[in-house]
N, CA, C and O atoms as CSV, one atom per row, in Angstrom:
chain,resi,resn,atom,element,x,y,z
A,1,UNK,N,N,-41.788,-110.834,-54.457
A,1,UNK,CA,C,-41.945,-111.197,-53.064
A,1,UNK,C,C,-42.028,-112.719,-52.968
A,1,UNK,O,O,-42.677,-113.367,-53.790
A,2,UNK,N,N,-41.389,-113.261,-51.996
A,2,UNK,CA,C,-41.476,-114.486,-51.411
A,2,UNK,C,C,-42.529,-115.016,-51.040
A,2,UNK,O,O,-42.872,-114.722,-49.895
A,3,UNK,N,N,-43.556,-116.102,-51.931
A,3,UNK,CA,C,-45.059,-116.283,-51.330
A,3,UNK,C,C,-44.656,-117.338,-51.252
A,3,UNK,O,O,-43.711,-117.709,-51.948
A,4,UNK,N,N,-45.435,-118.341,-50.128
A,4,UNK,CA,C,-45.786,-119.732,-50.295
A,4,UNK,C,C,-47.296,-119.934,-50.125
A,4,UNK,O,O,-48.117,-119.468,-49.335
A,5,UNK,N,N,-47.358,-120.660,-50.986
A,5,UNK,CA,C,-48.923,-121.257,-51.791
A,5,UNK,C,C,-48.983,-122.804,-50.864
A,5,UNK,O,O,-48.182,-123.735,-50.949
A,6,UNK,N,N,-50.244,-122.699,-49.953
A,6,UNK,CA,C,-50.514,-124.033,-49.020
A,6,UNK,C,C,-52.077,-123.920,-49.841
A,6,UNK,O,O,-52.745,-122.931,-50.141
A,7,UNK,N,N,-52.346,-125.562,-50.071
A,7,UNK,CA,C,-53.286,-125.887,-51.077
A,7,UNK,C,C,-53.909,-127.257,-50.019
A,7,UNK,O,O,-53.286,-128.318,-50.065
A,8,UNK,N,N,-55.178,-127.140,-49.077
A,8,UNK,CA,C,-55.312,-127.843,-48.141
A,8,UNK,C,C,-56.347,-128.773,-49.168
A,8,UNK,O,O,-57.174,-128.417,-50.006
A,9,UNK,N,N,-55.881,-130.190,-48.677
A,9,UNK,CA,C,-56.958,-131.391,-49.061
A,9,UNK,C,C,-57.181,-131.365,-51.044
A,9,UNK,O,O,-58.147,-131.853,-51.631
A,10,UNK,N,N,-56.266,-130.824,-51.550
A,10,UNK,CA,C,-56.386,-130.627,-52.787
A,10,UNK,C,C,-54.846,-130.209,-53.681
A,10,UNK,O,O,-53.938,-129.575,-53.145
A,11,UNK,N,N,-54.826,-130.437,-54.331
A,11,UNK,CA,C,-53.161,-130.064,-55.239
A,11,UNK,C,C,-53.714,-128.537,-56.079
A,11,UNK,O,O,-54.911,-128.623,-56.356
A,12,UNK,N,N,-53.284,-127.636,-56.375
A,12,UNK,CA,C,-53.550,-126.360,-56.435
A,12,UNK,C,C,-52.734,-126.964,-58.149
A,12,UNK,O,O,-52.081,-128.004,-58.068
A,13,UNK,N,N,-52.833,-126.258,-59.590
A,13,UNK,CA,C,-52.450,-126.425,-60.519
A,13,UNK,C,C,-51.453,-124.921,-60.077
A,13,UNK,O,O,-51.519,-124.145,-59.124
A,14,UNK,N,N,-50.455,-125.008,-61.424
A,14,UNK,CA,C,-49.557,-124.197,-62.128
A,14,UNK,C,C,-49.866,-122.507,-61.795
A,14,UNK,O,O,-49.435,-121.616,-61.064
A,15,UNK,N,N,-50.844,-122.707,-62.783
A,15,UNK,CA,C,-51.970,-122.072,-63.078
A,15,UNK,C,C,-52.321,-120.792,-62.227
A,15,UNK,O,O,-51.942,-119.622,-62.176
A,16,UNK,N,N,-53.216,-121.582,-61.596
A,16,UNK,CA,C,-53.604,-120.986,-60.413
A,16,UNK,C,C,-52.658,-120.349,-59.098
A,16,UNK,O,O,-53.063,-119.604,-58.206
A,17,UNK,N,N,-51.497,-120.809,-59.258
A,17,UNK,CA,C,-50.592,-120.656,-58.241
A,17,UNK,C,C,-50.062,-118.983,-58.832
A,17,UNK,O,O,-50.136,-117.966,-58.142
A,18,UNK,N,N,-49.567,-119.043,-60.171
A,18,UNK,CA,C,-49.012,-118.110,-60.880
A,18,UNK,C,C,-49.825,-116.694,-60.621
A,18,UNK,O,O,-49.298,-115.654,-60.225
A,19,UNK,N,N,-51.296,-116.888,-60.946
A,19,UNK,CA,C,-52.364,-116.365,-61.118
A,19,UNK,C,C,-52.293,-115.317,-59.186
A,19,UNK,O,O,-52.575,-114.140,-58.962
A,20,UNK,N,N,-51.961,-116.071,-58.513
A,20,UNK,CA,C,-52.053,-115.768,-57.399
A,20,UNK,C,C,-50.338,-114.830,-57.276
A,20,UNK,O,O,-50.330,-114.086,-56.295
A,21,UNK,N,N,-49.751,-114.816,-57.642
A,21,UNK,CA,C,-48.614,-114.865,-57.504
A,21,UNK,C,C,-48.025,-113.180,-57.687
A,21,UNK,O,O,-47.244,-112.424,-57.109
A,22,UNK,N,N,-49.231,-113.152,-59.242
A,22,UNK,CA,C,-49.269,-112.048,-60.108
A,22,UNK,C,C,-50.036,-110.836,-59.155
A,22,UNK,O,O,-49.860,-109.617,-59.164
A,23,UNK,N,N,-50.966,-111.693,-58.326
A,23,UNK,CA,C,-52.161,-110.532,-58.005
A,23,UNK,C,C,-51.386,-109.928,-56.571
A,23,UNK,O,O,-51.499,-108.729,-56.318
A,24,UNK,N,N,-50.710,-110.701,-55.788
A,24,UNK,CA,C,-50.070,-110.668,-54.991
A,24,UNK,C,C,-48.781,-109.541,-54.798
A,24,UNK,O,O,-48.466,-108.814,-53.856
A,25,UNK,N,N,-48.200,-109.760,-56.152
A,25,UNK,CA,C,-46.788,-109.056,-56.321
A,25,UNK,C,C,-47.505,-107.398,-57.179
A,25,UNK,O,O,-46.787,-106.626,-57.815
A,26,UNK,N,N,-48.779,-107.230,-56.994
A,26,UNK,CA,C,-49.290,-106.348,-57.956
A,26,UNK,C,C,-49.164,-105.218,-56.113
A,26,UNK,O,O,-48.744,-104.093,-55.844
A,27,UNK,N,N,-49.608,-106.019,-55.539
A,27,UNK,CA,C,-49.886,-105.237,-53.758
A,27,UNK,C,C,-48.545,-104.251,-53.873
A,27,UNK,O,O,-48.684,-103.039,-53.706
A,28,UNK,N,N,-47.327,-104.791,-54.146
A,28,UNK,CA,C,-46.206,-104.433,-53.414
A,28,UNK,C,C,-45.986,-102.676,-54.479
A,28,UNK,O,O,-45.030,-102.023,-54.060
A,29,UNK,N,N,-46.787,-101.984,-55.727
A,29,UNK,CA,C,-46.734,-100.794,-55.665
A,29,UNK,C,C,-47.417,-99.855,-54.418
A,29,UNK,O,O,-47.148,-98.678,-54.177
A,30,UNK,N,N,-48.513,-100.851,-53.601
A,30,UNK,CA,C,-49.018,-100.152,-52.981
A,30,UNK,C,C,-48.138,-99.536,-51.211
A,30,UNK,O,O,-48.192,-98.716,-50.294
A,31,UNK,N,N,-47.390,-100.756,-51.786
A,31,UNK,CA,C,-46.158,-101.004,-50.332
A,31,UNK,C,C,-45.317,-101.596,-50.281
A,31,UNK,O,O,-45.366,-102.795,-50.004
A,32,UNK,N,N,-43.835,-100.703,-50.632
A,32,UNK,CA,C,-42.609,-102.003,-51.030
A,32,UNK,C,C,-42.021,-102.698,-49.994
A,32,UNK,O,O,-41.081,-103.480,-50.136
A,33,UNK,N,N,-42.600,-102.402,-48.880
A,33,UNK,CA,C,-41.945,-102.663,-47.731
A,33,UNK,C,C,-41.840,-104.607,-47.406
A,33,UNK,O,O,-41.010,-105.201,-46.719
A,34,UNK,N,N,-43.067,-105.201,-48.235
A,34,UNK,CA,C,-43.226,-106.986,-47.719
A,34,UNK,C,C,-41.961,-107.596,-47.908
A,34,UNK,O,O,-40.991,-107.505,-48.661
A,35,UNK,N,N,-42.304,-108.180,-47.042
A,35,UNK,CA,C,-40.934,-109.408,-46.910
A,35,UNK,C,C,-40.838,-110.495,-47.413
A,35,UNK,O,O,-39.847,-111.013,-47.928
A,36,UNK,N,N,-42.366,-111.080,-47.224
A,36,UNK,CA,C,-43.102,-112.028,-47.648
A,36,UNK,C,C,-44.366,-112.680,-47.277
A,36,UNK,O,O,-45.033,-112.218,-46.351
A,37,UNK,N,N,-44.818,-113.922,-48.056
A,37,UNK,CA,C,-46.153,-114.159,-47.445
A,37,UNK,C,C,-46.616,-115.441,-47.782
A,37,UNK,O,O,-45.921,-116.083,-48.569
A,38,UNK,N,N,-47.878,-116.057,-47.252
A,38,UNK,CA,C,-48.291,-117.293,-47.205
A,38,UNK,C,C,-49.651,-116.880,-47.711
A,38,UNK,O,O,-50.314,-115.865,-47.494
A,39,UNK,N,N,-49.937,-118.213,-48.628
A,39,UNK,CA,C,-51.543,-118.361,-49.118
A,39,UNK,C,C,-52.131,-119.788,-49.109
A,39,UNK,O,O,-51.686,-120.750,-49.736
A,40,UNK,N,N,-53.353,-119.761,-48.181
A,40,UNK,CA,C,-54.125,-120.753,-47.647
A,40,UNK,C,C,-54.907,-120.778,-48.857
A,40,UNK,O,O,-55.313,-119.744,-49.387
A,41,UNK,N,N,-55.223,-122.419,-49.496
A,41,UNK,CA,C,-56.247,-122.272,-50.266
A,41,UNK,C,C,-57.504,-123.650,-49.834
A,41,UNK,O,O,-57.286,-124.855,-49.702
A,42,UNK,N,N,-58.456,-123.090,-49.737
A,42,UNK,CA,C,-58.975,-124.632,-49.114
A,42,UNK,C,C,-60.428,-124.380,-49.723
A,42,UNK,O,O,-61.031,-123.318,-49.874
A,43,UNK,N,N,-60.903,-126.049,-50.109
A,43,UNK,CA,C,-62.277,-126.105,-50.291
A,43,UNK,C,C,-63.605,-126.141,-49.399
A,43,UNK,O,O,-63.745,-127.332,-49.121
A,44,UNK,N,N,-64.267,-125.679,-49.028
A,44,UNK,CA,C,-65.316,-126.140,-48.154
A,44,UNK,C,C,-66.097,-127.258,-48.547
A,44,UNK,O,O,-65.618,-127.879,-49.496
A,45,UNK,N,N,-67.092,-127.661,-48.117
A,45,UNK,CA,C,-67.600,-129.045,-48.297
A,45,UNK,C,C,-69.490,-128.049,-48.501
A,45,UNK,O,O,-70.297,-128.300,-49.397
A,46,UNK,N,N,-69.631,-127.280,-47.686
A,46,UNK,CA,C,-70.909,-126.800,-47.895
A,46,UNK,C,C,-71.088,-125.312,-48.470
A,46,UNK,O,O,-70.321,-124.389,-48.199
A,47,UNK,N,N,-72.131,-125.220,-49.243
A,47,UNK,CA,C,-72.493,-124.540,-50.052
A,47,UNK,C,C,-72.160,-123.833,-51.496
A,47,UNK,O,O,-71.445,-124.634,-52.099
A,48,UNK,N,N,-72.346,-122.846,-52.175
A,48,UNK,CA,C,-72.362,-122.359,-53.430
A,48,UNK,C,C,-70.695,-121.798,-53.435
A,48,UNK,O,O,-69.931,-122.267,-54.278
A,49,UNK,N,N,-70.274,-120.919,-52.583
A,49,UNK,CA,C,-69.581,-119.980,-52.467
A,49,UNK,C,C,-67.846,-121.143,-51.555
A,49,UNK,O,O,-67.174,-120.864,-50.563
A,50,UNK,N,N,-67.786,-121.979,-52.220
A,50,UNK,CA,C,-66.829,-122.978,-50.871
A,50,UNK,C,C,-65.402,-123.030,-51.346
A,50,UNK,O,O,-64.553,-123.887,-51.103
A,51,UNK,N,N,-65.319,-122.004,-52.028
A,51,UNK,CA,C,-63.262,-121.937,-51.725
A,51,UNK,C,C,-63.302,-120.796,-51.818
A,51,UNK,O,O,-63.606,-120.000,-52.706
A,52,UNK,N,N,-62.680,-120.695,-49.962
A,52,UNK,CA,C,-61.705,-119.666,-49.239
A,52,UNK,C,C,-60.432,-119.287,-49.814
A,52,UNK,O,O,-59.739,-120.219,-50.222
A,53,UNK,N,N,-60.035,-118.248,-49.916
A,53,UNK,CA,C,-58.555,-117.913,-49.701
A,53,UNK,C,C,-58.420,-117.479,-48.312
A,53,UNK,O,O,-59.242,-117.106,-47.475
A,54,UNK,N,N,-56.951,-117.659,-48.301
A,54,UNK,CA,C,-56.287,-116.429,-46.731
A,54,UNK,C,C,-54.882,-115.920,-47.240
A,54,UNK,O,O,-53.938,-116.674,-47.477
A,55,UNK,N,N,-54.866,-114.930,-47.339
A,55,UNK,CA,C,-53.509,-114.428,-47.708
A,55,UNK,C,C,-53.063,-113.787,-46.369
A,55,UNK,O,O,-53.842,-113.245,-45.585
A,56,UNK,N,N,-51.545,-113.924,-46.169
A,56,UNK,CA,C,-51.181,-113.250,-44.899
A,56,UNK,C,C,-49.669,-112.770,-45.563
A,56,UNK,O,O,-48.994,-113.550,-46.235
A,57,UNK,N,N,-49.368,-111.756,-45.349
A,57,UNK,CA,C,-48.040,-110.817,-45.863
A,57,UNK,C,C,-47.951,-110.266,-44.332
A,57,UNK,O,O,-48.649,-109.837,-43.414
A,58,UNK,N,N,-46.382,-110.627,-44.755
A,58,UNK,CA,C,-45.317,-109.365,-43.480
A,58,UNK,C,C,-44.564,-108.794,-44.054
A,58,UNK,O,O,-43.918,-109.176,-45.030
A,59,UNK,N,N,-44.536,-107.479,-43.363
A,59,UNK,CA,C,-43.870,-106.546,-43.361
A,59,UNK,C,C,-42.936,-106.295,-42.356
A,59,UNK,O,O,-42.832,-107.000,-41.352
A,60,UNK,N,N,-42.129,-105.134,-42.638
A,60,UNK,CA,C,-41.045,-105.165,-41.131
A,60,UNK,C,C,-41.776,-104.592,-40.162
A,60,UNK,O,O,-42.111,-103.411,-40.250
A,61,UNK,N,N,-42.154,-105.463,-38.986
A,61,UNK,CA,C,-43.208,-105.192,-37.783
A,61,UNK,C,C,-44.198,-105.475,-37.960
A,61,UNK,O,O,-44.770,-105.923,-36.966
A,62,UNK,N,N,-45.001,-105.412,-39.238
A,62,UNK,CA,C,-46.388,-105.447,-39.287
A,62,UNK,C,C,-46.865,-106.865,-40.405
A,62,UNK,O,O,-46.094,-107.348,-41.233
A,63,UNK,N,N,-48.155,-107.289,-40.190
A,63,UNK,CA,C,-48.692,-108.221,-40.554
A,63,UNK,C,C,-49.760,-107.879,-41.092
A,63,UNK,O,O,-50.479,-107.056,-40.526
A,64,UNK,N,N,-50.116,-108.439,-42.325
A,64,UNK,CA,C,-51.820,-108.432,-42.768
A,64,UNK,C,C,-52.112,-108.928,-42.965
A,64,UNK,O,O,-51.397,-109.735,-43.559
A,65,UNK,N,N,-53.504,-109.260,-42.822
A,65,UNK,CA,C,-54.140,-110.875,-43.229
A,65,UNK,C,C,-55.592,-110.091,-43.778
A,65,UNK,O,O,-56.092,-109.025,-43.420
A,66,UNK,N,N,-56.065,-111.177,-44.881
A,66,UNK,CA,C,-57.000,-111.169,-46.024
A,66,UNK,C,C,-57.897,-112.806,-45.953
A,66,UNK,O,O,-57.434,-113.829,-46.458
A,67,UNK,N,N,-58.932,-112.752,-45.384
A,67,UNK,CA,C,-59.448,-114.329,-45.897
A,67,UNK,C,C,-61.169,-113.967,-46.858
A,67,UNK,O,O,-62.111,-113.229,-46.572
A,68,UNK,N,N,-60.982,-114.650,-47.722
A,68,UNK,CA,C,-62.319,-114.178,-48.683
A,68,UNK,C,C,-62.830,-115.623,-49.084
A,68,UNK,O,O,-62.071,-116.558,-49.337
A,69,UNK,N,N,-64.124,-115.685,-49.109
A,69,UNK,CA,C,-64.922,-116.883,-50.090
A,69,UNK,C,C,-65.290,-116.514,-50.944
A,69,UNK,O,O,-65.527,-115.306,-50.979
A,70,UNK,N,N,-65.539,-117.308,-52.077
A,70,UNK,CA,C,-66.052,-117.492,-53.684
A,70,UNK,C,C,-66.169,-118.427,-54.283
A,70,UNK,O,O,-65.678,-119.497,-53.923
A,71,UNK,N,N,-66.841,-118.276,-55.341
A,71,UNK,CA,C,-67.373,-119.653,-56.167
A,71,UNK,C,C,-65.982,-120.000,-56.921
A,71,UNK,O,O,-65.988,-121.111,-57.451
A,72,UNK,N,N,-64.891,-119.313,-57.052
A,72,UNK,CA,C,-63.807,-119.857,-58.190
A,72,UNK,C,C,-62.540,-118.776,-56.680
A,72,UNK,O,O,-62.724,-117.715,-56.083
A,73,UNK,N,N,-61.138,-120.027,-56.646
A,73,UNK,CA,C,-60.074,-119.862,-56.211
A,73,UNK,C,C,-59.781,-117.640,-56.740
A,73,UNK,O,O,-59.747,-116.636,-56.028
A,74,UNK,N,N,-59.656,-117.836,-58.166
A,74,UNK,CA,C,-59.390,-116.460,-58.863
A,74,UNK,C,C,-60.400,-115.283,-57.992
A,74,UNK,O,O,-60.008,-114.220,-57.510
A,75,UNK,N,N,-61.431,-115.694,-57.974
A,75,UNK,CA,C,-62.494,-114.770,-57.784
A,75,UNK,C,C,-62.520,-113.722,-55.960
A,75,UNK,O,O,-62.893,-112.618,-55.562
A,76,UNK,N,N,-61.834,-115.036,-55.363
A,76,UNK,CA,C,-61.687,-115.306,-53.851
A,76,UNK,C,C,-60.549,-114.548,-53.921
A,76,UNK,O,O,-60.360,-113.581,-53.183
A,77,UNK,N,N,-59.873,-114.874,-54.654
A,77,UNK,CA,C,-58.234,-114.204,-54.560
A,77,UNK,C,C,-57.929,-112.326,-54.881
A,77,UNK,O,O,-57.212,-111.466,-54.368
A,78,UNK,N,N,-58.989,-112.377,-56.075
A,78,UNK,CA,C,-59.299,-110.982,-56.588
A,78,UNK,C,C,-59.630,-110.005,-54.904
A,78,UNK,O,O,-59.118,-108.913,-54.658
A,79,UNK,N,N,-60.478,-110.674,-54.068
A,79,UNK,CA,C,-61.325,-109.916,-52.987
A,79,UNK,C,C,-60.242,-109.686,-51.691
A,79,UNK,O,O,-59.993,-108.756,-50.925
A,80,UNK,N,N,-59.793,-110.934,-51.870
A,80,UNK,CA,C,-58.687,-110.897,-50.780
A,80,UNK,C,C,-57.858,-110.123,-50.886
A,80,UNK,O,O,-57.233,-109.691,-49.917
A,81,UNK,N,N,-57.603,-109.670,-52.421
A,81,UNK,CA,C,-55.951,-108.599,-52.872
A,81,UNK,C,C,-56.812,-107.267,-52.718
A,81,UNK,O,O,-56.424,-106.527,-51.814
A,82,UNK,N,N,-57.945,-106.828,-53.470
A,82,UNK,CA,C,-58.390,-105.813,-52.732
A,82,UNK,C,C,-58.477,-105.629,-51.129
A,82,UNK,O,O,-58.355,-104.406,-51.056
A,83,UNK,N,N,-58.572,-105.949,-50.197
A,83,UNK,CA,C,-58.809,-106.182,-48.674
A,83,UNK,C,C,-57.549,-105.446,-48.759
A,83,UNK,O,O,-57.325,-104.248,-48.589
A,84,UNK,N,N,-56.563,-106.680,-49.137
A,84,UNK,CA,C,-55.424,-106.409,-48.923
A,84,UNK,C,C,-54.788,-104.989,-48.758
A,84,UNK,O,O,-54.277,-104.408,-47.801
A,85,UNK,N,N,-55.130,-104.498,-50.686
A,85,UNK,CA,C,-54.840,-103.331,-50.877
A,85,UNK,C,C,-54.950,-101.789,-49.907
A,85,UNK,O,O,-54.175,-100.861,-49.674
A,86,UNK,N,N,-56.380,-102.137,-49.520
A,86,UNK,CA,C,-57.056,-101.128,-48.439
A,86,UNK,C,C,-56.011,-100.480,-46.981
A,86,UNK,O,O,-55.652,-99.364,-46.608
A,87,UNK,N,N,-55.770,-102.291,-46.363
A,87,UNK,CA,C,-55.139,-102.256,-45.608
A,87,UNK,C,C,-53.698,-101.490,-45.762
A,87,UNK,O,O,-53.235,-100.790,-44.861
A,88,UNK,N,N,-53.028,-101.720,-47.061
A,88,UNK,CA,C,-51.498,-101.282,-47.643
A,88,UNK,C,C,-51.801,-99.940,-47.462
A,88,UNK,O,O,-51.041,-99.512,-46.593
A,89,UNK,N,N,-52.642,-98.954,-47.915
A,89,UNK,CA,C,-52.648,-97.479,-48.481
A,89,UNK,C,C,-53.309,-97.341,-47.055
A,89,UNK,O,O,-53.323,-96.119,-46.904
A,90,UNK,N,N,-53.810,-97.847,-46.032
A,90,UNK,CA,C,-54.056,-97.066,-45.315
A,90,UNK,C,C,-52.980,-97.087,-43.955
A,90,UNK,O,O,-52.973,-96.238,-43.064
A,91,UNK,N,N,-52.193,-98.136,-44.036
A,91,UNK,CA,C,-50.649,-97.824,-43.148
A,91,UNK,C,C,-49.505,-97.231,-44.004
A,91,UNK,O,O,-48.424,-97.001,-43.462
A,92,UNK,N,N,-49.706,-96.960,-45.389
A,92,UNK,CA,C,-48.875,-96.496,-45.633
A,92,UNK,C,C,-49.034,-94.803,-45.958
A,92,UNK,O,O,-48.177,-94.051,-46.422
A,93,UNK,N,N,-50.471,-94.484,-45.533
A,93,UNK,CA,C,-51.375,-93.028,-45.757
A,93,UNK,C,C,-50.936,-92.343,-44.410
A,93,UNK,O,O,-50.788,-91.131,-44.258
A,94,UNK,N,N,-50.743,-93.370,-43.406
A,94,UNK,CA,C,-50.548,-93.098,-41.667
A,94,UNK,C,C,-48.919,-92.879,-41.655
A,94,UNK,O,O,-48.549,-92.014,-40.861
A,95,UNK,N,N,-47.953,-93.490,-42.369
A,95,UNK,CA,C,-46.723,-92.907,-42.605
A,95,UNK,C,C,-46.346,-91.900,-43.151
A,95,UNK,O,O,-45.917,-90.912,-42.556
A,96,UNK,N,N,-46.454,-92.019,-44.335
A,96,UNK,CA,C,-46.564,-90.639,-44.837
A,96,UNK,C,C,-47.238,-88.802,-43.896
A,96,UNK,O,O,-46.808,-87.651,-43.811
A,97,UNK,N,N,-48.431,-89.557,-43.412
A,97,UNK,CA,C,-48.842,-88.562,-42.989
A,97,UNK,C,C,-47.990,-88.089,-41.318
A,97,UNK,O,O,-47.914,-86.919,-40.944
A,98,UNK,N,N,-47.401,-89.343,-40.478
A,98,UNK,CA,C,-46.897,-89.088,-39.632
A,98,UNK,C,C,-45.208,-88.330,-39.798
A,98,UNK,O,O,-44.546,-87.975,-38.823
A,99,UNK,N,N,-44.955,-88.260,-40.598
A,99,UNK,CA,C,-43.856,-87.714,-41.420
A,99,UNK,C,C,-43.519,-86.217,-41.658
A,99,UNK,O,O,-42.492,-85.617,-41.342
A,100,UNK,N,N,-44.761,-85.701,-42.365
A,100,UNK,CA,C,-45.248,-84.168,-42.718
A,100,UNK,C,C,-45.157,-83.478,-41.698
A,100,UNK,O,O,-45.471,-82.288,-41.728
């Protein structure tokens, strides 16, 4: 899938981009339908927990969006792809089932 990685007030490494890339393209058994998607990565300035992700994927018609905080980019990203996941199996539980 087609992601673009936006890395606000900071340069995002290799790394980390890949890392995201992997967890991302892991969604699409849950739903082959994405087209593509964008990932916000930004630091906060206050407290323990201060980098956000936002992941947002489209689909044909439909949109999902994921935003999570954590102490590490990976950790944030892990929560956001679960969210994610939830959202996938449960429009794709509503197809299936509208089908039968």
């Amino acid at each position: 899938m087609k992601l673009q990685v936006h890395s606000i007030h900071f340069d995002a490494d290799q790394k980390l981009i890949d890392f995201i890339q992997k967890k991302v393209d892991k969604l699409e058994t849950f739903y082959d339908r994405m087209v593509d998607g964008e990932v916000f990565l930004r630091l906060n300035n206050e407290g323990v927990d201060n980098k956000t992700v936002e992941i947002k994927l489209n689909g044909p018609g439909q949109k999902f969006f994921a935003k999570e905080q954590s102490r590490s980019f990976e950790a944030a990203t892990d929560l956001a792809t679960e969210a994610l996941k939830a959202q996938l199996q449960k429009v794709k539980t509503k197809q299936t089932n509208g089908r039968a």
